[in-house]
Every structure is written in C-alpha cells, then in structure tokens.
BAPAKE-968363 format. One record per residue (C-alpha): x, y, z. Coordinates in nm, 4 decimals, decimal comma. Example, Ala and Ser with C-alpha at 12.3 -4.5 7.8 and 13.67 -1.06 7.14 Angstrom:
# residues 2
REC_c1_c2_c3
REC_1,2300_-0,4500_0,7800 .
REC_1,3670_-0,1060_0,7140 .
END
This chain:
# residues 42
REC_c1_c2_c3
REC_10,5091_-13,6232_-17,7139 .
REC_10,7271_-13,4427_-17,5251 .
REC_11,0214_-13,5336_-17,2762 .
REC_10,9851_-13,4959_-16,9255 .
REC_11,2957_-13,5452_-16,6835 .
REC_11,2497_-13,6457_-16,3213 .
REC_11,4205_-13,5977_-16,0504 .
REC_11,5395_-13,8828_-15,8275 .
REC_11,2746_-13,8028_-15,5540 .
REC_11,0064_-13,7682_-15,7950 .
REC_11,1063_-14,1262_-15,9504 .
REC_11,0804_-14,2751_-15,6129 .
REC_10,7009_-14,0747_-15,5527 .
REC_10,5953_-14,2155_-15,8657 .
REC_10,6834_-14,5567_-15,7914 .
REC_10,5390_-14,5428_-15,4431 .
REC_10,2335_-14,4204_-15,5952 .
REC_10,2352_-14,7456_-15,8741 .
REC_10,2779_-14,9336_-15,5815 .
REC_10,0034_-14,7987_-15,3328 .
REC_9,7283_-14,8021_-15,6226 .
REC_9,8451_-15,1419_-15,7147 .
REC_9,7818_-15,2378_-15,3544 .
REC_9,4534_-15,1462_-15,4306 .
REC_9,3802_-15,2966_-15,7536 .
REC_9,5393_-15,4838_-15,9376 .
REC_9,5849_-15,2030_-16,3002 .
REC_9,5042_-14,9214_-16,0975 .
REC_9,8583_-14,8381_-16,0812 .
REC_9,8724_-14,8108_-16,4724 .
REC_9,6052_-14,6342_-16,4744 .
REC_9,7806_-14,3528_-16,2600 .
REC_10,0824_-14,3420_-16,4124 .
REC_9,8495_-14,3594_-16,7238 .
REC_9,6892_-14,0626_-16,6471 .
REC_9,9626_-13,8402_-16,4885 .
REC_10,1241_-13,9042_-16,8447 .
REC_9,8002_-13,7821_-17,0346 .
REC_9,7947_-13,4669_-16,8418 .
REC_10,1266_-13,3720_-16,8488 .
REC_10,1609_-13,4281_-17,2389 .
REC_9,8324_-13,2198_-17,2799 .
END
C-alpha cells in the first residue's frame, strides 16, 4: 500500500464528498472513499 498525503483542502473535499454520498445512502459514502482508495493504490 502506499502513502498518500493530503492537503488540508483536499481533506475537507473528501469529507464533503463522505458526507454528500452519505446524504444519499446510507454506505455510499464508504463506498467512495472505498473506491477513490482502490484507484489510487492501483
């Protein structure tokens, strides 16, 4: 796995998107951050 630093500002973007998918369904926000982890680590 490797080690990804963020930004403040990309923190906060991330958490608004948990949050706005979450809104949505409940999981959905996992899923995202799920995902965005997946891809980056690929």
């Amino acid at each position: 796995m490797k080690t990804i630093s963020l930004t403040p500002a990309a923190e906060k973007d991330l958490q608004a998107a948990w949050q706005f998918y979450e809104r949505l369904e409940q999981g959905l926000g996992n899923y995202c951050i799920d995902a965005l982890i997946t891809d980056l680590d690929s």
